[in-house]
C-alpha positions in Angstrom: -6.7 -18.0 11.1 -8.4 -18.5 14.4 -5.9 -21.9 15.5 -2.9 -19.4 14.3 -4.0 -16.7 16.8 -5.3 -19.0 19.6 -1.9 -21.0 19.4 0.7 -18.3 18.9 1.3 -18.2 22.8 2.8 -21.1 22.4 5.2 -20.4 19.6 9.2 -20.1 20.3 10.5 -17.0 19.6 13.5 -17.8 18.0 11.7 -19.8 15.1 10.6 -18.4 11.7 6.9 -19.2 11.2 5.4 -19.8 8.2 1.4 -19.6 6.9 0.1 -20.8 4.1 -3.6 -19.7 3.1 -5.3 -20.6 -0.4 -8.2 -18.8 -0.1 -9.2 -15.2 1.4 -6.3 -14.2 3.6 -7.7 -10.5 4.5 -4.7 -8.2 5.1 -6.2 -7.3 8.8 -5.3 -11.3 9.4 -1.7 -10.8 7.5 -1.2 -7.1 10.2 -2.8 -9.6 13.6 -0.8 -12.6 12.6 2.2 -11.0 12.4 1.4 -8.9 15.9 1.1 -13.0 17.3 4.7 -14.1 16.0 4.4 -15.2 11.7 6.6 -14.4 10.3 6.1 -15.6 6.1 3.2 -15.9 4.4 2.2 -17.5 1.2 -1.3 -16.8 -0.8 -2.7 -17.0 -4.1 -5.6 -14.6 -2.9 -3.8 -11.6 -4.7 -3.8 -12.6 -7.5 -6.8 -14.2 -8.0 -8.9 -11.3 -6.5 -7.2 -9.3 -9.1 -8.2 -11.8 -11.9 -11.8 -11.0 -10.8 -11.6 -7.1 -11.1 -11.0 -7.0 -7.0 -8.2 -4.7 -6.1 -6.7 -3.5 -3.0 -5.7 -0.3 -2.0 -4.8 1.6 1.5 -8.6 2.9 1.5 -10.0 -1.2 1.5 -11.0 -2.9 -1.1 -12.1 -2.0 -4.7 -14.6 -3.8 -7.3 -13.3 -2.1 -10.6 -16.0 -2.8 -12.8 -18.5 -1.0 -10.5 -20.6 1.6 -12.5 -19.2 4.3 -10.2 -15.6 3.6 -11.5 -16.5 4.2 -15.7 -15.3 7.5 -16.1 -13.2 7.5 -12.5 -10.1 9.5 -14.4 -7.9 8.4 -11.5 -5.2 5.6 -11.0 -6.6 2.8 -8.9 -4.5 4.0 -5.6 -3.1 7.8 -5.5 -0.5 6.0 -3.3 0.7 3.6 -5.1 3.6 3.5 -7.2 3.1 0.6 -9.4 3.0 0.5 -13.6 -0.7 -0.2 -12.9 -1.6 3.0 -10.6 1.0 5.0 -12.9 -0.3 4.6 -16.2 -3.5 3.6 -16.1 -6.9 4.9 -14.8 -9.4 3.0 -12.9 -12.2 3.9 -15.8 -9.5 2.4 -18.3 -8.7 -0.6 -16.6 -12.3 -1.2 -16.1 -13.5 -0.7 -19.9 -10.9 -3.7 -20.4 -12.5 -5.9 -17.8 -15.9 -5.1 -19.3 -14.4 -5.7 -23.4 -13.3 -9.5 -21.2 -9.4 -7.9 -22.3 -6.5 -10.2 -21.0 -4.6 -6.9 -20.0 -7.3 -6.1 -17.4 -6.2 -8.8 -15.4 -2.4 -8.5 -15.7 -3.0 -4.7 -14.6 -5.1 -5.4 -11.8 -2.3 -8.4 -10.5 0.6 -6.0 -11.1 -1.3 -3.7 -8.5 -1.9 -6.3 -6.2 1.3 -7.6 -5.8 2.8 -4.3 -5.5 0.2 -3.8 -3.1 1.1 -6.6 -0.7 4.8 -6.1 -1.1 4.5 -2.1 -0.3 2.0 -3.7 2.7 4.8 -6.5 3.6 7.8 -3.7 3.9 5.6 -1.7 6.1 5.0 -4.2 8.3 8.3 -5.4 8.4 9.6 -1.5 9.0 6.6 -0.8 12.0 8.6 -2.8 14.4 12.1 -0.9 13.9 10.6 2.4 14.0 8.5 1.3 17.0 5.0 2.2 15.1 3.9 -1.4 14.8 0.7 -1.2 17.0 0.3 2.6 15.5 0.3 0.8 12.4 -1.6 -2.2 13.4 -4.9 -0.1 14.5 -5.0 2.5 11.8 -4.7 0.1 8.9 -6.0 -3.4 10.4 -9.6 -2.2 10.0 -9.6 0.2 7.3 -8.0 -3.1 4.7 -10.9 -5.1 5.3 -13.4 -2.7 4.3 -14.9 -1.8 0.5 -14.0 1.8 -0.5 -16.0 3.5 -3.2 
């Protein structure tokens, strides 16, 4: 991530950039990146966080089987829209991590990729309504973090 922001000066506006990134691509990095000119993105990271009982939500990130989340009667985001965050609680999802349940994992990717796509939209609406770098330093650092 450091070459993409030391060499977007050099990028020519009228070009779609692409980056590709196997392995972690925090969202802060998605939020700066796009600030320096990329414009698609393409990571497995989502997903296979979510495989791994990692989720992320507009608080930061999430461990779900934590202790502190076994009787948590809430969805895993109070924001979030998806079949995950709608139907399921956080102590639910995290018995079927625990009981190794396939379904764990399907829940926690569901959330993800909502996740990103809610985060992608609100990116790409910032800059119409002119609250890009309002948007940029509330949620750049507060992504990153682990919330409890």
């Amino acid at each position: 991530m450091i070459i993409v922001f030391k060499s977007s000066k050099y990028i020519i506006n009228s070009l779609f950039i692409y980056s590709f990134k196997n392995r972690e691509f925090p969202r802060k990095s998605i939020i700066e990146a796009v600030a320096r000119g990329i414009d698609m993105f393409e990571c497995v990271m989502p997903s296979r966080n979510a495989r791994h009982a990692t989720v992320f939500t507009w608080n930061g990130i999430m461990h779900l089987t934590n202790k502190c989340f076994e009787t948590a009667p809430r969805p895993i985001d109070k924001h979030c829209n998806c079949p995950a965050c709608r139907n399921f609680s956080k102590a639910y999802i995290r018995h079927l991590f625990k009981a190794q349940e396939m379904l764990a994992g399907r829940l926690a990717v569901i959330h993800n990729l909502y996740f990103y796509n809610t985060l992608a939209e609100k990116i790409r609406d910032s800059p119409d309504n002119g609250t890009f770098e309002d948007f940029r330093k509330k949620y750049s650092v507060c992504l990153s973090e682990k919330y409890q």
